[in-house]
C-alpha positions as CSV (number, residue, x, y, z in Angstrom):
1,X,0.0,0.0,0.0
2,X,1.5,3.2,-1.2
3,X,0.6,6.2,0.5
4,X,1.7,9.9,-0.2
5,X,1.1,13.6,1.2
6,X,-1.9,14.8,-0.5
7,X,-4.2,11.1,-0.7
8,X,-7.4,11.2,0.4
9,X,-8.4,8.0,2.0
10,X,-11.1,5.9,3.8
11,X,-9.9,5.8,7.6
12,X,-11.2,3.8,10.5
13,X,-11.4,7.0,12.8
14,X,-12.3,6.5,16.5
15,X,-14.7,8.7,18.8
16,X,-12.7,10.7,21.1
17,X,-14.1,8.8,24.0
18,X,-13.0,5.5,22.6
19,X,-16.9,3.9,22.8
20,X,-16.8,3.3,18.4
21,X,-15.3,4.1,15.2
22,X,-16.5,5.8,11.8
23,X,-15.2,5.4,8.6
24,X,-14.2,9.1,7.3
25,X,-12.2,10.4,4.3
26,X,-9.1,12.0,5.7
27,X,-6.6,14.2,3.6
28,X,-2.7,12.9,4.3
29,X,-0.7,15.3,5.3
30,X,2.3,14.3,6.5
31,X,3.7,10.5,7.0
32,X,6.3,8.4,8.7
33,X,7.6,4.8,9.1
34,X,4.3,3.9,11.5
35,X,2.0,7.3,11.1
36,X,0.1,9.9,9.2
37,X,-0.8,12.8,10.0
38,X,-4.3,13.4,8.7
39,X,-6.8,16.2,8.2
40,X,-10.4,15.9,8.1
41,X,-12.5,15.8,4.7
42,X,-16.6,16.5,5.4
43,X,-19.3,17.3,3.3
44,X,-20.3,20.0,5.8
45,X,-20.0,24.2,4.8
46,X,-17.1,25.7,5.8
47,X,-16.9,26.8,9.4
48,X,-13.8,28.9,10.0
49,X,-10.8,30.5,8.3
50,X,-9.2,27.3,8.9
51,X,-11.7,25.3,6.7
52,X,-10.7,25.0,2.8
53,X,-13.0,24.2,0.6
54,X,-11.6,21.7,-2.3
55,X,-12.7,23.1,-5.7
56,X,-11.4,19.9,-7.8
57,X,-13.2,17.7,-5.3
58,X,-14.5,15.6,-8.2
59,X,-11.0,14.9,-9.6
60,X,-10.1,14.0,-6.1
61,X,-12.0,11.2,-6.3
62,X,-14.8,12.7,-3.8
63,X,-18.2,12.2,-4.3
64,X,-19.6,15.6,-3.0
65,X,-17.7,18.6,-2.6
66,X,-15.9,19.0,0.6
67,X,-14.0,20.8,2.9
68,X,-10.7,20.2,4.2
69,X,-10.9,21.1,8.1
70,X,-7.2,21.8,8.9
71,X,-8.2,22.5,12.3
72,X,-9.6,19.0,12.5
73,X,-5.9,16.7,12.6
74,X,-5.4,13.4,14.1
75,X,-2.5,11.1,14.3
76,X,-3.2,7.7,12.9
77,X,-1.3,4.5,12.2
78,X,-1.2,3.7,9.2
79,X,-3.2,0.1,9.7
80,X,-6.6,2.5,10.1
81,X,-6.2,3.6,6.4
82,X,-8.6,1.8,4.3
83,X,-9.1,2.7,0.8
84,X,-7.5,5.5,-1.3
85,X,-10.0,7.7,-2.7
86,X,-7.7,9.7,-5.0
87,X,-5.2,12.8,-5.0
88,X,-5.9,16.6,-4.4
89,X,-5.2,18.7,-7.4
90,X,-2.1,21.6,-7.1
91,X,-4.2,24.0,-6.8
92,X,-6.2,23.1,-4.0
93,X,-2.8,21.8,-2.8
94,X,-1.7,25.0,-3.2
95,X,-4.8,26.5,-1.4
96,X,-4.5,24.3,1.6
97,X,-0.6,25.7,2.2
98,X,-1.3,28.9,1.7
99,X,-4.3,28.9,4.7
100,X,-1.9,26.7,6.4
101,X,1.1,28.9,6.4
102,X,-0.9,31.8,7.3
103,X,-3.7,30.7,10.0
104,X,-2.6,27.4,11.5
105,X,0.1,28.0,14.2
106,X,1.1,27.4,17.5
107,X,-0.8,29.6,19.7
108,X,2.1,30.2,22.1
């Protein structure tokens, strides 16, 4: 299984207070030997300035378009990644750095 910054895929994501699990897209964002790093992909209308909406969510593989909430990250092993959905394009690639770069920060 080949996964790379930028996939969305199916994950097996857990409730925070451990009682189930969903399956949700998730948007990889950054990987290691054992982890990724993942955002999370909804259906739901952007919320805050940390929300991007994916304009090529069709070429991404989605089904409906959706919002990447950057504020929304989780650390997963890699075992709870399911299916691979597809890529994000450059643009919204791009799009995601540039709110990235400019509203997600340590708040210290």
């Amino acid at each position: 299984m080949t996964i790379t910054p930028g996939d969305i895929w199916i994950a097996e994501i857990n409730f925070t207070d451990g009682s189930a699990a969903k399956k949700r897209p998730v948007l990889i964002l950054w990987l290691d030997d054992r982890d990724a790093i993942v955002a999370a992909v909804t259906s739901a209308s952007l919320r805050s300035r940390t929300d991007v909406a994916l304009n090529d969510w069709q070429q991404s593989g989605l089904r409906v378009a959706s919002v990447v909430r950057l504020a929304r990250l989780d650390c997963l092993e890699k075992s709870l990644l399911i299916a691979r959905i597809g890529h994000i394009s450059q643009a919204d690639a791009q799009q995601l750095l540039d709110v990235w770069t400019s509203d997600v920060k340590p708040q210290f």
